[in-house]
DOPARO-949843 format. One line per 4 residues: number of its first residue (from 0); their letters; for each residue z, y, x of N, C-alpha, C. Coordinates in nm, 3 decimals. Each point is the difference from the previous one (the first is absolute). Layout:
! residues N
NUM	a	Z:Y:X:Z:Y:X:Z:Y:X  ...
! end
This chain:
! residues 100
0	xxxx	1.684:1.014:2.569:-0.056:0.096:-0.092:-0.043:-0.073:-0.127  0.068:0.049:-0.099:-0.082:-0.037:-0.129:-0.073:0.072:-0.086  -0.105:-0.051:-0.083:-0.075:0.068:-0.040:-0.025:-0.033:-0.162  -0.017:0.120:-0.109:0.086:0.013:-0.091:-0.152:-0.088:-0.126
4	xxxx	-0.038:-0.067:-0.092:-0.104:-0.014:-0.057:0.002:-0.057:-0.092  -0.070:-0.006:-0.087:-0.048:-0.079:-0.178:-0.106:-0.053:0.017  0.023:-0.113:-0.048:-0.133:-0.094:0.047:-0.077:-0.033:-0.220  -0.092:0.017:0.015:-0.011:-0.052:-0.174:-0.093:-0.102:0.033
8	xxxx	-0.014:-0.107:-0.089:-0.064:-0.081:0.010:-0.062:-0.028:-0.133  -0.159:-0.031:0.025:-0.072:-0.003:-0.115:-0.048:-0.083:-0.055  0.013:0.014:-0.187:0.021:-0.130:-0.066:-0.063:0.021:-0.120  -0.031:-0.093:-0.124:-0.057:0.082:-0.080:0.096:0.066:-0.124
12	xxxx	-0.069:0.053:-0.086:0.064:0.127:-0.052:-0.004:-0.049:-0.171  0.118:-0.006:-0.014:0.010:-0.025:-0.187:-0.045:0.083:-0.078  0.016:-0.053:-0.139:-0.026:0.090:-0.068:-0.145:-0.010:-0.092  -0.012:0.106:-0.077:-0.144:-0.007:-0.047:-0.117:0.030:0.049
16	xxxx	0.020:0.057:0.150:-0.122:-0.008:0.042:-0.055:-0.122:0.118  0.087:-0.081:-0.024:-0.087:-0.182:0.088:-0.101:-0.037:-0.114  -0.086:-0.053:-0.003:-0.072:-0.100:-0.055:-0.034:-0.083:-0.019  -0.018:-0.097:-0.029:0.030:-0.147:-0.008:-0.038:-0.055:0.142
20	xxxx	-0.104:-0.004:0.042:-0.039:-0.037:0.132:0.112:0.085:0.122  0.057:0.103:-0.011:0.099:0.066:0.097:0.118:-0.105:-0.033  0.015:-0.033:-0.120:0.122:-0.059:-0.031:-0.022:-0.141:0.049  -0.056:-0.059:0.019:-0.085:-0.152:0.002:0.064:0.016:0.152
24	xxxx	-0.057:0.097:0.099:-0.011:0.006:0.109:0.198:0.075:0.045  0.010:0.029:-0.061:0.149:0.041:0.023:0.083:-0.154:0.010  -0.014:-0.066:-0.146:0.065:-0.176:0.011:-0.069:-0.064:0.127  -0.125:-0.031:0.021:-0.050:-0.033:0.124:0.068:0.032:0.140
28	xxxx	0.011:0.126:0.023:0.120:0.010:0.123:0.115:0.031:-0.019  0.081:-0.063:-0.076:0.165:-0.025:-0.036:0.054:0.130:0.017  -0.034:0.130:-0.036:0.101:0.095:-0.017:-0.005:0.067:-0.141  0.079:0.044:-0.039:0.093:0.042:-0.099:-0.062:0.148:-0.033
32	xxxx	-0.112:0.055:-0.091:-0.033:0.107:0.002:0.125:0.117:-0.017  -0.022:0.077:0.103:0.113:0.150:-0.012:-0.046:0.074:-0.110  0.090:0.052:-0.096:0.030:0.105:-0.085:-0.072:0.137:0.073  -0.046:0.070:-0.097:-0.085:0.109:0.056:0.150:0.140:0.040
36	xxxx	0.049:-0.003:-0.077:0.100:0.083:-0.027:0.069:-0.002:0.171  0.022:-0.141:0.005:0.088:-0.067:0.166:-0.077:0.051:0.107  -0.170:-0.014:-0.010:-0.091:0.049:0.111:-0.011:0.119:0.039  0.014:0.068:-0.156:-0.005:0.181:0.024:0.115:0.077:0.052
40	xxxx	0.146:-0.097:-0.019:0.100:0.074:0.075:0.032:-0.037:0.144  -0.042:-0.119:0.048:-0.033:-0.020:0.182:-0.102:0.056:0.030  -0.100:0.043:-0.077:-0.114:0.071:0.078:0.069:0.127:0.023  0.055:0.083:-0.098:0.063:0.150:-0.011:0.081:-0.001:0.147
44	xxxx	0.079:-0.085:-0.036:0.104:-0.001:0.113:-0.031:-0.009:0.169  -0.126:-0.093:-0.039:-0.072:-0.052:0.148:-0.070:0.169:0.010  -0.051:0.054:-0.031:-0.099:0.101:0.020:0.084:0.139:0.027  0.083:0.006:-0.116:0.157:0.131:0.077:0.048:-0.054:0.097
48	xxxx	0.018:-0.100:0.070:0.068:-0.056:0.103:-0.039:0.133:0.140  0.133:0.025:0.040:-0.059:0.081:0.153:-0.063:-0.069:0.102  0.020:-0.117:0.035:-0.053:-0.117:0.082:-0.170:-0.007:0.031  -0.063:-0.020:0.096:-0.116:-0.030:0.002:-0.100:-0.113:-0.114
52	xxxx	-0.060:0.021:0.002:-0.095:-0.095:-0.138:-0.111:-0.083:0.091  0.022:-0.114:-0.006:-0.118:-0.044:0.090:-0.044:-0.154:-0.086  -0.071:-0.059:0.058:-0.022:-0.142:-0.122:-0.076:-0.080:0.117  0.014:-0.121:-0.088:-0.051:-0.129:0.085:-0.077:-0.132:-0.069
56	xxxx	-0.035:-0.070:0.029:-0.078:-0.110:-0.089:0.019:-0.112:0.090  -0.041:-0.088:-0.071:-0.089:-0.158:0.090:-0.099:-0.021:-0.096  -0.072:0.059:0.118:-0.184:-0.020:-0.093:-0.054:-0.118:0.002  -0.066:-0.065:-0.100:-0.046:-0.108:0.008:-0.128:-0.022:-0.003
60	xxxx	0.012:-0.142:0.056:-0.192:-0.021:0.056:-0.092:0.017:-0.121  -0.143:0.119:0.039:-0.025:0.076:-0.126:-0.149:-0.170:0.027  -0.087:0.020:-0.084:-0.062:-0.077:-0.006:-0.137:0.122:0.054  -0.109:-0.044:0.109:-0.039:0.055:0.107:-0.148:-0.035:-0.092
64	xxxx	-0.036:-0.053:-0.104:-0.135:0.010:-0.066:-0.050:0.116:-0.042  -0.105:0.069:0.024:-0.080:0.082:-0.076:0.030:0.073:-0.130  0.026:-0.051:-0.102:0.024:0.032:-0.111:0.156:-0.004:-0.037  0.021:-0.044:0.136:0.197:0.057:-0.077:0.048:0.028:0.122
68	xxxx	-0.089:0.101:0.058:0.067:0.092:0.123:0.091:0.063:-0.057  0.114:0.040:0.109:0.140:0.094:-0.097:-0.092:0.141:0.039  0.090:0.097:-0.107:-0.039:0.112:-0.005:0.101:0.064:0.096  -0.029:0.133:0.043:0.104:0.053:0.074:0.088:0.082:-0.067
72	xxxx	0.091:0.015:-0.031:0.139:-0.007:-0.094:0.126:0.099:0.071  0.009:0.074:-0.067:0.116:0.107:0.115:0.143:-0.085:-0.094  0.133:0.020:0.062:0.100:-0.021:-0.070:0.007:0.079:-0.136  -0.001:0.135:0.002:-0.013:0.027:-0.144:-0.061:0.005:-0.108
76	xxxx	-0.138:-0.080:0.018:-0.038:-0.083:-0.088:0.035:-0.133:-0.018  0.040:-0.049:0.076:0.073:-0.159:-0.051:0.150:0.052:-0.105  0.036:0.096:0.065:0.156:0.010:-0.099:-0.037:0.066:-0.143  -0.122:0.047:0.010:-0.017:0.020:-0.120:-0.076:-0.115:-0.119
80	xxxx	-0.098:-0.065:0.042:-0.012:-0.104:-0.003:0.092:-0.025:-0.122  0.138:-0.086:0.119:0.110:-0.034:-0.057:0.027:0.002:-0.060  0.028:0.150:-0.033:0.089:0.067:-0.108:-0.068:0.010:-0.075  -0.155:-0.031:-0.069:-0.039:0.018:-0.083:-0.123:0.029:-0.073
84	xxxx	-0.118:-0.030:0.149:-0.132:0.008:-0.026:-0.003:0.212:0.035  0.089:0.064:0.065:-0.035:0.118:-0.007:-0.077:0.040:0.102  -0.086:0.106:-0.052:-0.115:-0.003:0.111:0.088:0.125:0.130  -0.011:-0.042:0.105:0.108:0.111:0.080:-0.085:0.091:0.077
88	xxxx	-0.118:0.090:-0.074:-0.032:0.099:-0.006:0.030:0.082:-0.073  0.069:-0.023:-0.128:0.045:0.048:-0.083:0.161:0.061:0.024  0.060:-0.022:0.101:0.128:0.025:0.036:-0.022:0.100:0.151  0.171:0.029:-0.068:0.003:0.163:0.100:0.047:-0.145:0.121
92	xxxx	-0.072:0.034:0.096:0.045:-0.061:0.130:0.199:0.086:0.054  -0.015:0.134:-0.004:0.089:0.064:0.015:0.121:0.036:-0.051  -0.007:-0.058:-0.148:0.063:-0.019:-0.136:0.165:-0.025:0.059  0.117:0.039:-0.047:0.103:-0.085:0.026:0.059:-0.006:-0.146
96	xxxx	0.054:-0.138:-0.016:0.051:-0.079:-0.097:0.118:0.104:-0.030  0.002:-0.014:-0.134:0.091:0.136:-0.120:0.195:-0.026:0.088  0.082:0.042:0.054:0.106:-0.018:0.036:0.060:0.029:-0.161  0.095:-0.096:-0.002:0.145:0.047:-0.139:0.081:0.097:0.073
! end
């Protein structure tokens, strides 16, 4: 049995909205910032996809002091995050992306 999937993998994001310190930190871990234009048409595609949507990480060791306890963080605030500092209360949870 095979089973059908798109995997995206996350990297940082070109363009005019990095900032020098995003950009600093982009050269720091050797990848190649993606074109925004490139992100928005695998996301489209990933999200019309009929296929199940599921996601995964390797979380890393958070630092266990007092003052830089992690916060608790749902996935769709990290992807928004991402994409752009958007706050994801502000978005239709139910929303589907515009089809051509």
């Amino acid at each position: 049995m095979h089973s059908l999937g798109l995997a995206i993998q996350w990297g940082p994001i070109g363009g005019n909205s990095l900032n020098a310190s995003q950009r600093a930190e982009a050269v720091f871990v050797g990848a190649q910032p993606q074109r925004i234009k490139s992100l928005l048409e695998v996301m489209e595609r990933f999200l019309n996809q009929s296929h199940p949507v599921v996601s995964s990480f390797v979380k890393a060791e958070a630092d266990t002091s007092s003052e830089n306890k992690p916060e608790n963080n749902h996935l769709v605030d990290s992807v928004t995050r991402i994409l752009g500092e958007i706050l994801a209360s502000l978005l239709d949870l139910n929303a589907h992306m515009k089809t051509k």
